[in-house]
C-alpha positions in Angstrom: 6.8 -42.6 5.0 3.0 -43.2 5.0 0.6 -41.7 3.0 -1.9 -41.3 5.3 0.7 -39.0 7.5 0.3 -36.0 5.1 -3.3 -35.8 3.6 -6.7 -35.8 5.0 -8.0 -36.8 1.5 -9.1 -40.3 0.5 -7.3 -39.8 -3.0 -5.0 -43.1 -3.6 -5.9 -46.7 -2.5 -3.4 -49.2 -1.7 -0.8 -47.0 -2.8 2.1 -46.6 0.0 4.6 -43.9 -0.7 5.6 -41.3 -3.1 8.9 -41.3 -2.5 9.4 -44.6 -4.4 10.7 -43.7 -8.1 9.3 -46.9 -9.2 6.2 -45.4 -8.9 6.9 -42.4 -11.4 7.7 -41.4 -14.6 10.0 -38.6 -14.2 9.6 -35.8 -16.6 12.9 -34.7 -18.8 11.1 -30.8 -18.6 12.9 -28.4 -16.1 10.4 -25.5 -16.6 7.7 -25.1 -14.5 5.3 -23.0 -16.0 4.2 -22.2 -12.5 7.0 -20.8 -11.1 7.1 -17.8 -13.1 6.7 -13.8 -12.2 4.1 -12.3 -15.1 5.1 -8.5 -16.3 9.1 -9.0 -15.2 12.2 -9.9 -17.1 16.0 -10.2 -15.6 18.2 -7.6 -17.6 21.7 -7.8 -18.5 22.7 -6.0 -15.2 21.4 -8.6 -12.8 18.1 -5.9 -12.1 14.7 -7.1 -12.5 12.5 -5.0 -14.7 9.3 -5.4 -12.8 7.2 -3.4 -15.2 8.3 -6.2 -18.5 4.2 -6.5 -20.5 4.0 -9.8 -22.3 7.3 -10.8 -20.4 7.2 -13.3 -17.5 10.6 -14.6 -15.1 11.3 -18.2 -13.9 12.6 -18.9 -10.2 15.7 -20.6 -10.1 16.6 -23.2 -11.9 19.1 -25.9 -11.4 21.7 -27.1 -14.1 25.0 -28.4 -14.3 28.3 -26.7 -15.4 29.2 -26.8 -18.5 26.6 -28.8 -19.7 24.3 -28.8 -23.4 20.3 -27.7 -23.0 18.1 -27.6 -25.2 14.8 -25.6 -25.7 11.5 -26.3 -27.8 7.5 -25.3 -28.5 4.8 -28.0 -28.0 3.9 -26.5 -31.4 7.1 -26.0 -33.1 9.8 -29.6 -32.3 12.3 -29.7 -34.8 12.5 -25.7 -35.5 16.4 -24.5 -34.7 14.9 -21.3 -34.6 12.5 -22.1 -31.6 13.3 -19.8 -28.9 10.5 -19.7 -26.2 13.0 -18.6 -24.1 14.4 -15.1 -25.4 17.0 -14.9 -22.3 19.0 -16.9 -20.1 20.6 -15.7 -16.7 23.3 -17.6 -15.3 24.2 -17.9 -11.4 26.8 -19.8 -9.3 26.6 -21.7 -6.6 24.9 -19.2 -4.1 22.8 -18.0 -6.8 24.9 -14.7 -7.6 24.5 -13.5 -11.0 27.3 -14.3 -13.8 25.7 -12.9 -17.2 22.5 -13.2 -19.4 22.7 -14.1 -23.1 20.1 -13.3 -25.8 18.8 -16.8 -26.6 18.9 -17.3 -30.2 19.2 -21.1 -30.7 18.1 -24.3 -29.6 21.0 -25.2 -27.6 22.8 -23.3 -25.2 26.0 -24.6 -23.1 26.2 -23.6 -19.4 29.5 -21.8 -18.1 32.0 -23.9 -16.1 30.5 -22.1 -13.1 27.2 -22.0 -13.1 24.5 -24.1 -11.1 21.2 -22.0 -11.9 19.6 -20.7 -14.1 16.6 -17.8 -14.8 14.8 -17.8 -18.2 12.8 -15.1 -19.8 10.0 -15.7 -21.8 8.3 -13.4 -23.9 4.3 -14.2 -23.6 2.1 -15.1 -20.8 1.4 -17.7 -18.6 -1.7 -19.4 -20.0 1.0 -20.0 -23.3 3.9 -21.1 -20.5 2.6 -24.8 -20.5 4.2 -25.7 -24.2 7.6 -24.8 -23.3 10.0 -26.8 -22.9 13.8 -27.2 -21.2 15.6 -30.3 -21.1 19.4 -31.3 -20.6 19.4 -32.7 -23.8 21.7 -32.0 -27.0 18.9 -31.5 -29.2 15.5 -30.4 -29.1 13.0 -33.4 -27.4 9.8 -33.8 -28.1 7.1 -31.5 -25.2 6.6 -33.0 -21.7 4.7 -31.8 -18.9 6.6 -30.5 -16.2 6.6 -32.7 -12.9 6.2 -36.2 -12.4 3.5 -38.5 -13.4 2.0 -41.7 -11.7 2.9 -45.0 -13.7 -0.9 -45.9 -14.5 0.2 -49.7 -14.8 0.6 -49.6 -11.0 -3.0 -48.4 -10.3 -6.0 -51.2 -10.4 -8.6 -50.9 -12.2 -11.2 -49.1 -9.3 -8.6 -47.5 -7.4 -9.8 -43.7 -6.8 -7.2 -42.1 -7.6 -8.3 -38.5 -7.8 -11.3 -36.6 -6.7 -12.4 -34.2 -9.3 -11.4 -30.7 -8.9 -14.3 -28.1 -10.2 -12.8 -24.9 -9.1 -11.1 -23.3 -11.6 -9.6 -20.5 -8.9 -6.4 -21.3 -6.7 -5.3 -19.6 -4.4 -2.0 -20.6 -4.6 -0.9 -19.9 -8.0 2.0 -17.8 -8.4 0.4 -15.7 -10.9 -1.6 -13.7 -8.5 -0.9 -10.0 -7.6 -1.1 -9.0 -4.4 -2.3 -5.2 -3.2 -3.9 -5.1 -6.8 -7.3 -4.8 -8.2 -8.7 -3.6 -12.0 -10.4 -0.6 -12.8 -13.4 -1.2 -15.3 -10.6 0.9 -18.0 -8.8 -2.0 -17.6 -6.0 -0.3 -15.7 -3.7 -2.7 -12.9 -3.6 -0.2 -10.0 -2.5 -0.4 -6.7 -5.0 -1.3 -4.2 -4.2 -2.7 -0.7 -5.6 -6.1 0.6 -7.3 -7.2 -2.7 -5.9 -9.3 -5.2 -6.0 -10.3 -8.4 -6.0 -13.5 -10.3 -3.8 -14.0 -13.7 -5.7 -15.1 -16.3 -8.1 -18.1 -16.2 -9.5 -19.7 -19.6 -13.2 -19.5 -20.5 -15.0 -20.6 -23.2 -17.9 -18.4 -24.8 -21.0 -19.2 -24.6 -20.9 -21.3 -21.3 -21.4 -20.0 -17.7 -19.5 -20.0 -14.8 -20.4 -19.8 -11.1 -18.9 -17.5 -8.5 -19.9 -18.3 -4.6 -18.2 -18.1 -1.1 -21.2 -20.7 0.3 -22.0 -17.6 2.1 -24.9 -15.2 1.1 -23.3 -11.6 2.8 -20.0 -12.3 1.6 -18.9 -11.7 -2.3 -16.7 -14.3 -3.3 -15.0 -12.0 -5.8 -15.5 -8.4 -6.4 -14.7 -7.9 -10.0 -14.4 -10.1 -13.0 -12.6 -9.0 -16.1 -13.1 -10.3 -19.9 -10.0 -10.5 -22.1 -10.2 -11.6 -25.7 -8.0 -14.4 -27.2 -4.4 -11.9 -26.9 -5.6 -10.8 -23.3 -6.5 -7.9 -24.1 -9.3 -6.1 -22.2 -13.1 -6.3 -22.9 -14.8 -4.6 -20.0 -15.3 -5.4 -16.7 -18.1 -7.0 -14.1 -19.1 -5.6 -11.0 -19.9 -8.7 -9.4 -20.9 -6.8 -5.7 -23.4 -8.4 -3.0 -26.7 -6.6 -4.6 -25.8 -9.4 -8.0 -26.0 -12.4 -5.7 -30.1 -12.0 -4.6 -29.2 -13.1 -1.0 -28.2 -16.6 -3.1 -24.7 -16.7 -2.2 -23.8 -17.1 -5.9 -23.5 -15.6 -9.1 -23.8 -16.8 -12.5 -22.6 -15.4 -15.7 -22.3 -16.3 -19.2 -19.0 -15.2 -21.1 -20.5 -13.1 -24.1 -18.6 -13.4 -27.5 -15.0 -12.4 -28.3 -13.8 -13.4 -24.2 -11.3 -16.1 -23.4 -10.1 -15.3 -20.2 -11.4 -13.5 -17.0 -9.4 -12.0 -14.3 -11.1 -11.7 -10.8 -10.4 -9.4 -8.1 -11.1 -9.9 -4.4 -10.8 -8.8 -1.3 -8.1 -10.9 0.3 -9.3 -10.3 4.0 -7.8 -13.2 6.2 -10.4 -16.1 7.1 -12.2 -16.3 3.5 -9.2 -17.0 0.8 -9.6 -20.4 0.8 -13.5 -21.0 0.5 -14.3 -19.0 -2.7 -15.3 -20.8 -5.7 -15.1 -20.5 -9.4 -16.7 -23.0 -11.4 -18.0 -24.3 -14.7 -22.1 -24.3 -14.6 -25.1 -22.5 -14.0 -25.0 -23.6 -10.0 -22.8 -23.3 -7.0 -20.5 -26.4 -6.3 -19.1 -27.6 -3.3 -15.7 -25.9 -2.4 -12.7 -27.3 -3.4 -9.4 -26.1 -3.7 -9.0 -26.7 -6.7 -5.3 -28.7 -5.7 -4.4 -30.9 -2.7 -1.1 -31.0 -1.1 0.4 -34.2 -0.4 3.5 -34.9 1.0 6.4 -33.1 -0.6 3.8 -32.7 -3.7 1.0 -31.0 -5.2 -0.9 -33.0 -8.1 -3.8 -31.2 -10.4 -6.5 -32.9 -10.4 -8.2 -32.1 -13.2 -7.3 -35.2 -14.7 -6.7 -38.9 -13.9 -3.3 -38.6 -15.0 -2.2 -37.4 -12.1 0.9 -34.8 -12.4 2.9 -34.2 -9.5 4.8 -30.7 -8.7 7.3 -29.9 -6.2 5.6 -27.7 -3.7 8.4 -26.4 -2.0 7.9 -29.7 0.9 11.5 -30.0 2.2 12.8 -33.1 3.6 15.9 -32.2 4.8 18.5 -34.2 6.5 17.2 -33.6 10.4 19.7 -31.9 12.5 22.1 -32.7 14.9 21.5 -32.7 19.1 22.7 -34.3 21.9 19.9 -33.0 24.2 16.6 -32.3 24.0 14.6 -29.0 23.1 10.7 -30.0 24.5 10.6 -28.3 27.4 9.3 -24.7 28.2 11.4 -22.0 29.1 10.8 -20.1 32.2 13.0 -17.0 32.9 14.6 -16.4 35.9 15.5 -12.8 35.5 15.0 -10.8 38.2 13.4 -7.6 38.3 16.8 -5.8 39.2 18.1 -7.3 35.9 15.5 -6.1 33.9 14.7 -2.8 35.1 17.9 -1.1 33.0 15.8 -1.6 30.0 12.7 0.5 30.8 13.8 3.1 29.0 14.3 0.8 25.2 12.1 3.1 23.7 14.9 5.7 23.3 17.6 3.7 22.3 20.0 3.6 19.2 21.3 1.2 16.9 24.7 1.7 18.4 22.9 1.2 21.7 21.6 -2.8 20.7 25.2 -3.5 18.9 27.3 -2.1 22.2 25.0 -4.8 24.0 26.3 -7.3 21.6 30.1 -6.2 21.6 29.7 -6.9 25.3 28.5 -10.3 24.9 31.4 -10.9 22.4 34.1 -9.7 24.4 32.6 -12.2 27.0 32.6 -15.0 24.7 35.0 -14.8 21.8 34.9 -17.6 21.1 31.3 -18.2 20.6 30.4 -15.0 19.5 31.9 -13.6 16.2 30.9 -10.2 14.2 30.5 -10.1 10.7 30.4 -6.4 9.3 28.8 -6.1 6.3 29.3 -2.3 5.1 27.6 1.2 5.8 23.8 2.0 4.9 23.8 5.5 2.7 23.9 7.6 5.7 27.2 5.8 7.3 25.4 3.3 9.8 26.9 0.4 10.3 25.0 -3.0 9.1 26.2 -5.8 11.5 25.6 -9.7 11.9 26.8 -11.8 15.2 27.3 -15.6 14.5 26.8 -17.8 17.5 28.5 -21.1 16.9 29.2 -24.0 19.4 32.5 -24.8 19.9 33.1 -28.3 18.0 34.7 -31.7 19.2 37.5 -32.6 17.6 36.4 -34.7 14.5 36.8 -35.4 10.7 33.4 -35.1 10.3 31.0 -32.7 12.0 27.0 -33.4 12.2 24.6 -30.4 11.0 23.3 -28.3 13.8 20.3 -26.9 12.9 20.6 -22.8 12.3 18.2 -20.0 12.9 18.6 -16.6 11.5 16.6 -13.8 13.5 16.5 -10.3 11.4 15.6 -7.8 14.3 13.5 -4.2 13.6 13.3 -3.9 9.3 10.8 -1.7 10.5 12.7 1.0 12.5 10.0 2.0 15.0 9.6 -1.9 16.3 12.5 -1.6 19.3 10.8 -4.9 21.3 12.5 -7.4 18.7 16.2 -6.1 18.9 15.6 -6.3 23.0 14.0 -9.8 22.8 16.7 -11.3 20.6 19.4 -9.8 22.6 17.9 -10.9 26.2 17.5 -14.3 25.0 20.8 -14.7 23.6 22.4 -13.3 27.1 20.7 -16.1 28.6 21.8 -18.3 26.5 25.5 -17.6 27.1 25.3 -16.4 31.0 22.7 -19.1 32.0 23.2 -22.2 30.1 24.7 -24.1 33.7 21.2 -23.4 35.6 18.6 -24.3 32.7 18.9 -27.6 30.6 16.8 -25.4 27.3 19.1 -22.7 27.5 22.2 -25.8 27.7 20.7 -27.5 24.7 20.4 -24.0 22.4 24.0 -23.2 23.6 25.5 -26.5 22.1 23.1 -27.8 19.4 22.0 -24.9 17.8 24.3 -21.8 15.6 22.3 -18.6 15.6 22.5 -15.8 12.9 20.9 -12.8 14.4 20.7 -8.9 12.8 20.5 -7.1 15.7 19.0 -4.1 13.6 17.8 -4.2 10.4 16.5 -0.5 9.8 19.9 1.5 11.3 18.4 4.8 10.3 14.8 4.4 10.7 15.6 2.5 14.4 17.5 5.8 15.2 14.1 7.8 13.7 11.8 5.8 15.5 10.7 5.3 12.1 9.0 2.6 10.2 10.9 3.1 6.9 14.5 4.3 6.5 15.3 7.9 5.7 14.9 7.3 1.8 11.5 6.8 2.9 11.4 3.1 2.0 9.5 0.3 3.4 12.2 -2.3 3.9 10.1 -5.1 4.2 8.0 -4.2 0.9 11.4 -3.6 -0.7 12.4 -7.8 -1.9 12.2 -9.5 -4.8 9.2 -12.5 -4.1 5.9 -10.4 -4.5 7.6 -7.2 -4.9 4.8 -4.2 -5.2 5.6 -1.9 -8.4 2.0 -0.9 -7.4 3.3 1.7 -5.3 6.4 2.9 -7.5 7.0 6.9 -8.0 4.4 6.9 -4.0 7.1 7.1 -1.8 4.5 8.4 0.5 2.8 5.4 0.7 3.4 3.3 3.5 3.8 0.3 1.4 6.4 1.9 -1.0 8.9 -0.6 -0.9 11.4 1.1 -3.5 11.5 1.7 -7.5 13.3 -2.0 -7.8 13.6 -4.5 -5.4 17.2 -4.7 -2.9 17.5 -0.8 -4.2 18.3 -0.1 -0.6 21.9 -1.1 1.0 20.3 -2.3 3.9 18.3 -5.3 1.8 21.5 -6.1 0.1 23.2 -6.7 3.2 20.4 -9.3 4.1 20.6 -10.7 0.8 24.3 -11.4 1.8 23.4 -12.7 5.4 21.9 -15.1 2.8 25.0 -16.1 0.6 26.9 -16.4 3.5 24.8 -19.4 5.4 22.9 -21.4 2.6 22.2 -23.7 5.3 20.0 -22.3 7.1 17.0 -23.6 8.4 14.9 -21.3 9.9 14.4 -17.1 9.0 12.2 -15.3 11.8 11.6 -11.6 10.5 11.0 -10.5 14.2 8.3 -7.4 14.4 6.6 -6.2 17.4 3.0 -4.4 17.1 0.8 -2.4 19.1 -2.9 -4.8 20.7 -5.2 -2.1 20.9 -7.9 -3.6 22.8 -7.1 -7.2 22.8 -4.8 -9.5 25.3 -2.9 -10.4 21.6 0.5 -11.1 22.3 1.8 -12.9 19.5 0.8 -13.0 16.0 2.3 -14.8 13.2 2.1 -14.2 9.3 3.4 -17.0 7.5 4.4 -18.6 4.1 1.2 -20.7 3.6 3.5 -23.2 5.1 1.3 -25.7 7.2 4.4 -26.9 9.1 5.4 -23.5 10.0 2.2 -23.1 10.7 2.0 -26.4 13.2 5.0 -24.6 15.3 3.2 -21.4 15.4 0.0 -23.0 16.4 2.1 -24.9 19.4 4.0 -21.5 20.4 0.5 -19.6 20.7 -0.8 -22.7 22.8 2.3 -23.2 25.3 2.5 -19.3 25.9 -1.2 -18.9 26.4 -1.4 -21.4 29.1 1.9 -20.9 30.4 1.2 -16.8 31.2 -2.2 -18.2 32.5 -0.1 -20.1 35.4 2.1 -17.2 36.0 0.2 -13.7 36.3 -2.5 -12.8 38.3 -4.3 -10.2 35.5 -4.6 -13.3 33.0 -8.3 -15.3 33.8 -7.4 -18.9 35.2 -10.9 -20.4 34.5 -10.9 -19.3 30.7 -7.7 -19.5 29.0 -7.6 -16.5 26.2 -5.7 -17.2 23.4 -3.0 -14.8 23.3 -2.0 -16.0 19.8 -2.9 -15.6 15.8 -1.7 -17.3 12.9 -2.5 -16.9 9.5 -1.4 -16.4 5.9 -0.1 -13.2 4.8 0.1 -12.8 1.6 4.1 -12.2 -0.3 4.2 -8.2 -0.7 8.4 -8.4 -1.1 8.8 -9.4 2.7 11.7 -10.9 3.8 9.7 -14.1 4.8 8.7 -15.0 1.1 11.8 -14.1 -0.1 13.6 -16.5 2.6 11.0 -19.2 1.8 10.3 -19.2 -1.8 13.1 -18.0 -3.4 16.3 -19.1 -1.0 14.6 -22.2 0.0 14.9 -21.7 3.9 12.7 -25.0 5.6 11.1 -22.6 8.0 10.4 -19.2 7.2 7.7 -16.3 8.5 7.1 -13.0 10.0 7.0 -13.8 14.0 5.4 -10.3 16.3 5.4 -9.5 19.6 2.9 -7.2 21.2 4.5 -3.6 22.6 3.1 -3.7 26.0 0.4 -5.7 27.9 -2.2 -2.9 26.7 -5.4 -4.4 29.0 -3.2 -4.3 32.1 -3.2 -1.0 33.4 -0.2 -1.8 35.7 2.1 -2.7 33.5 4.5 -0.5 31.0 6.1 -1.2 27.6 9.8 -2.4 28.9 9.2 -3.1 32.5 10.0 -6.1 34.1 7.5 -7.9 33.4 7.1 -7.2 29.3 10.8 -7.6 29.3 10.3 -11.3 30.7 7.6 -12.1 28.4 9.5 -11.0 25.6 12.5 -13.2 26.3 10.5 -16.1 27.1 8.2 -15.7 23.7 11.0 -15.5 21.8 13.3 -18.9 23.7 10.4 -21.5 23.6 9.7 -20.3 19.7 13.3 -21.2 19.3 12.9 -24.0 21.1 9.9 -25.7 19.4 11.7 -24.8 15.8 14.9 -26.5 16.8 12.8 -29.5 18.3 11.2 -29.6 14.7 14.6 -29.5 13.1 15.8 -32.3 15.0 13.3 -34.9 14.5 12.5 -37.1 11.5 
């Protein structure tokens, strides 16, 4: 594995691969002080206080059963009453909760069945990076968490690091999404701006805000804290401050020790705004590169190393290939039973299903998870290839497809369902649909929203937003505004409906891939398919491929799309975690590809053509198969 295959920075010279342990110095510390949820603590119940001040959560960490750790302070090795972890939450193996002790010693032992782990700490974040977790039976002495670069390997003149001057990151994990402060001080609920946690400043200096653009404001507010983070006062830092400079300089007046900045997270400009030490505008930097399964700070030229969340999986199995693009061969007749989706029913999409099964037992099997709260039925079909007989079975890759969390969104449950019909009536005629039949085990929610589907409704009937309503960026901005379309629920997984998906989850810890499947209306655009992702860029690479291969593949086959100007009929970008499905598949149960996928409703520029005719019924099985197709290609190959 070559370095030059996952950076475009000239950062290490003569240094081949990071994947070689001789090359680091592993650290004994199992917390990462980035990894943590600021204002939330995990109670005795298994529920997540999301409104916890001064508290802030871990993700998941792994440990062994049964096994002595130990805790200490950068300040305080030695102490048995160190605690900088008040409470410990242990999980099994599929991360289901056992219990949570108060944490009043050094040590603690792990039960006989527990393999993570979820502390709470009690102050926050800039004060995270002295704690300490090791499997050790006594308190060790503080180490960074990560991995560190052996500095007797590097020469003297490598270049090991370019210097990193911005002091904002827009990747941190202590950022609050749909957020921004009032000049009281006050958190409130604001959509598409976010807010920073809390960066260190020293009094007296200056620091310089900029976008490298003179009409666009970088950041919209900055607020002082003193030394306990508590609130000063507040800068309007607005267009008028800039003098047509495309910066901003202040100097942090007495008593401040952190700043906070709010911005307006619109898509296109997160990752070119610049905080930095100085009386002047820098270049941009992002403040971290990404290399490899890594991300290093590089703030210093010891370089430390943190798992980004890179996965290099074991590649799946096939025994035929999956780069090809699907055409459809449905014929109008087919298709024209569908023209009236709009109208459907949940019980409608699953009778589809039950069809399917009855046609292919053994391929097809139903997994029945319970009843929503107004006695729906929440329902998963499991499409697995018949296996050879073996003692050992390779991994084929599996993709779970959760269909219409928002009720009013019909196109996804019909998309899913026509391409898995093809899939198990077609596979002799089309070599794609043969290799997805064999080499590839499907998870697929047919409905998400039971209630809200029936409604025609993009929340269920307790007036939640499903897709607001998970744990990874959950929103307690809008808790007690059920009104608000964003209202996502008083806790996260409140609703039966999320709980069942968390299960889809326990159940198939393998999985691969998660495609929350939307649909959404173009307004005056030829959009057909937009993407949301994780930040991921190799989700991203598959998304960018699917927009290309349907935007010249349409081109070729109908008559109202312009031949000597291909329009891009795609759009990808980042969309920032809000308790969607897609960060909680990616982030938190470690799914290798993960992200919202949407459809558009109808063809809107085509006068002739109608949401669910033939046509938009062909599209959306063929959007959906060669999506399927280029993730299970990925999966597949080293």
């Amino acid at each position: 594995m070559e370095l030059s295959e996952y950076t475009s920075h000239k950062i290490y010279k003569g240094v081949q691969s990071l994947i070689n342990d001789n090359l680091l110095n592993k650290s004994r510390n199992l917390f990462n002080y980035e990894d943590v949820q600021l204002e939330m603590a995990i109670k005795d119940d298994a529920s997540i206080n999301t409104e916890a001040p001064g508290y802030a959560l871990s993700g998941f960490i792994p440990v062994e059963p049964d096994t002595i750790y130990s805790q200490s302070h950068k300040k305080e090795v030695g102490q048995t009453s160190t605690t900088p972890f008040v409470h410990v939450a242990f999980f099994d193996v599929n991360k289901r909760f056992l219990y949570r002790i108060v944490n009043k010693d050094a040590t603690f032992r792990t039960p006989s069945n527990a393999h993570f782990i979820r502390v709470n700490t009690n102050s926050g974040l800039p004060s995270q990076h002295d704690r300490m977790l090791s499997r050790t039976d006594n308190p060790i002495p503080y180490e960074p968490y990560g991995q560190k670069i052996k500095p007797e390997l590097l020469q003297s003149g490598d270049s090991v690091v370019v210097d990193a001057n911005n002091l904002f990151d827009y990747t941190d994990t202590s950022l609050i999404y749909d957020a921004v402060i009032r000049d009281t001080g006050e958190l409130v609920f604001s959509l598409g701006y976010s807010t920073t946690g809390f960066i260190p400043v020293v009094k007296g200096r200056s620091y310089t805000v900029s976008s490298g653009r003179a009409d666009f404001s970088a950041f919209m507010y900055m607020s002082l804290y003193n030394n306990n983070r508590e609130f000063l006062s507040r800068l309007t830092v607005n267009k008028s401050l800039y003098n047509n400079k495309g910066f901003y300089t202040v100097t942090i007046p007495e008593g401040a020790s952190y700043v906070r900045l709010s911005y307006n997270a619109g898509r296109g400009h997160v990752n070119n705004r610049m905080f930095n030490e100085g009386s002047a505008p820098l270049p941009y930097d992002n403040g971290i590169h990404k290399l490899g399964r890594y991300s290093f700070s590089e703030d210093m030229k010891d370089v430390v190393l943190k798992d980004t969340g890179y996965r290099l999986k074991e590649r799946s199995y096939t025994d035929m290939p999956f780069d090809g693009v699907y055409h459809s061969t449905q014929t109008d007749g087919e298709l024209t039973q569908f023209s009236g989706w709009k109208s459907t029913k949940h019980t409608d999409v699953h009778n589809l299903y039950e069809a399917l099964r009855e046609k292919h037992p053994n391929y097809i099997k139903k997994k029945q998870y319970g009843l929503d709260a107004w006695g729906n039925e929440f329902l998963a079909y499991v499409f697995t290839p018949e296996k050879q007989p073996a003692e050992t079975f390779p991994k084929l890759a599996k993709i779970y497809i959760n269909c219409s969390i928002h009720g009013h969104e019909h196109a996804p449950a019909l998309s899913t369902y026509l391409m898995m019909q093809q899939i198990c009536d077609n596979w002799t005629s089309d070599p794609l649909l043969e290799a997805l039949r064999f080499n590839v085990e499907f998870v697929i929610v047919p409905v998400a929203n039971l209630s809200g589907y029936d409604d025609y409704s993009n929340k269920n009937r307790n007036n939640v937003n499903l897709n607001r309503s998970f744990t990874y960026g959950f929103g307690a901005q809008t808790k007690g505004d059920p009104s608000h379309d964003q209202y996502g629920g008083e806790e996260p997984f409140q609703e039966k409906e999320t709980q069942y998906i968390a299960q889809v989850f326990d159940d198939h810890p393998d999985m691969d891939a998660c495609f929350d499947y939307h649909c959404f209306g173009t307004g005056s655009t030829w959009r057909y398919m937009w993407t949301p992702t994780c930040d991921d860029p190799q989700f991203e690479r598959l998304a960018y491929k699917w927009s290309n291969r349907m935007s010249h593949k349409w081109a070729k086959d109908f008559d109202f799309l312009p031949k000597d100007e291909i329009i891009p009929l795609g759009q990808i970008d980042y969309s920032y975690p809000r308790g969607m499905l897609k960060d909680y598949a990616y982030y938190e149960r470690g799914v290798e590809l993960a992200s919202t996928i949407e459809v558009a409703r109808v063809w809107n520029l085509e006068s002739g053509l109608k949401m669910y005719d033939a046509t938009h019924c062909r599209t959306l099985t063929e959007a959906i198969t060669n999506l399927v197709l280029i993730t299970a290609d990925a999966l597949t190959k080293p």
